[in-house]
N, C-alpha and C positions, 0 to 999 in steps of 0.2 A: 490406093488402099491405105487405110489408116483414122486414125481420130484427129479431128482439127478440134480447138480447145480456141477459142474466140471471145471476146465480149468480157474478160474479169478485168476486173477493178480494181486493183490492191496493190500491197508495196511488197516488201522481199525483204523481210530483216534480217534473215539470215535462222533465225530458232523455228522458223514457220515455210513452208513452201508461198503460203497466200495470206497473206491478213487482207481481211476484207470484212463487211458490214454483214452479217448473219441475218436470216427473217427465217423464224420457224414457221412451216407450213403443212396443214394438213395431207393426205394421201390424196384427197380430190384436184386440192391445191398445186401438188408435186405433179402429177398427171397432165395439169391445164399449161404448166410451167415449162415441161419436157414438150408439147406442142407450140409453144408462142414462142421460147425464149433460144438463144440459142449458145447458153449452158449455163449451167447450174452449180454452185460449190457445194460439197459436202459442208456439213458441221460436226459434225458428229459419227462415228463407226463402230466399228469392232474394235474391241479393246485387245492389245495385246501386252504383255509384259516388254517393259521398256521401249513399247511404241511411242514417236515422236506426234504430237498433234500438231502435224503439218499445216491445216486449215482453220483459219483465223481460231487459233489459240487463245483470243481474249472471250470468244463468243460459248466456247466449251467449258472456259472456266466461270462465266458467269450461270449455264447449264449447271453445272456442277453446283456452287452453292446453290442457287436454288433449291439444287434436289436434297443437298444439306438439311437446309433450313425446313424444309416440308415435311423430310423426316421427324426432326427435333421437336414439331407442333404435332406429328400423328398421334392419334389415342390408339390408332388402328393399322395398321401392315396387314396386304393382304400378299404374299408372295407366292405362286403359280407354276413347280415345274423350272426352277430357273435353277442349275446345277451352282451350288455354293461352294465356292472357288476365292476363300476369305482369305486365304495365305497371298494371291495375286490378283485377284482384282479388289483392293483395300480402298476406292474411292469411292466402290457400292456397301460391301461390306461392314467396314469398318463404320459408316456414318448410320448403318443400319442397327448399328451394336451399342449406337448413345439414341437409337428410339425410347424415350420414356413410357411409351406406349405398350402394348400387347403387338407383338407378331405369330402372325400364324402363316404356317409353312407347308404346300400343298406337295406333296410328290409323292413317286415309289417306294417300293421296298429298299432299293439300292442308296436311295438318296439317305434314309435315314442315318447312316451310318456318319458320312457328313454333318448332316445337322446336328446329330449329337454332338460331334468335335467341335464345332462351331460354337455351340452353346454350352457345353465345359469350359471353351478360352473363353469367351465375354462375362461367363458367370451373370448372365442375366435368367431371372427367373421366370419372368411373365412372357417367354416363347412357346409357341407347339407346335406338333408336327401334326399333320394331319396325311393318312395315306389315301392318293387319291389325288386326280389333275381335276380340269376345268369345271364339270358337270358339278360336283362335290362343292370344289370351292366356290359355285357360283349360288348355290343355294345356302351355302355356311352364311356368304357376304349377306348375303341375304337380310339376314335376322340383325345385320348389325344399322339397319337404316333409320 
C-alpha cells in the first residue's frame, strides 16, 4: 500500500522539491498522459500564502509573466465568480490593477463588498461589478466580440 513516484527527471537544488522541464497540456492531453505515462509533475496549484513552489519554480515563473504581460496588452477582463483576495494573492491581483483596460467583474451580492475595497486601493476607474456568475457574464462577453 502506498504511491510509487517513478520516472522524474530533474535536480534538487535545494529552493524546489523538482526542477524539471514543464509542458502545459490540455484536460484531453492530462487524461491520455495519466494512462501511458507513469507520472506526471505538477506545474502549477493552489496558491497558498507563503507557500513554496516546490515544482520546477522556473516553469511558474515564466506562467506568471506571461499572465503579466496579457494583462498589460488586455482592452478587456472578463473575471467570473473568483473571490478577490488582493491583500494575499498579489501575483493575480495586483497585475490585474496595472490592466489599462476595462475589467468587469461578475459575482454575488456578498462579493461586492470586496470589490469595492479592492477598487478604492487601485483607484482605477474603468472597473465594474456586475451581479450575477456565468449565464450573465457569458452573454455580457458576448457583445464584446
Amino acid at each position: 500500500m502506498g504511491v510509487e513516484i517513478k520516472g522524474l527527471d530533474g535536480e534538487q537544488p535545494g529552493k524546489a522539491a523538482i526542477v524539471t522541464q514543464g509542458k502545459v497540456v490540455n484536460r484531453i492531453e492530462a487524461l491520455r498522459l495519466c494512462q501511458t505515462e507513469d507520472s506526471i509533475n505538477p506545474i502549477m496549484s493552489y496558491y497558498a500564502k507563503g507557500k513554496r513552489v516546490d515544482f520546477s519554480p522556473a516553469e511558474v515563473a515564466a506562467q506568471q509573466g506571461g499572465w503579466a504581460q496579457e494583462i498589460k496588452e488586455a482592452q478587456n477582463i472578463f473575471i467570473i465568480g473568483v473571490f478577490i483576495n488582493y491583500e494575499v494573492d498579489t501575483h493575480i491581483w495586483e497585475n490585474l490593477s496595472l490592466c489599462r483596460g476595462n475589467i468587469h467583474y461578475f459575482g454575488g451580492k456578498d462579493d461586492k463588498t470586496y470589490f469595492d475595497k479592492w477598487k478604492d486601493n487601485i483607484k482605477k476607474e474603468n472597473i465594474y461589478f456586475h451581479e450575477g456568475y456565468f449565464d450573465l457574464a457569458v452573454e455580457f462577453i458576448t457583445k464584446y466580440r
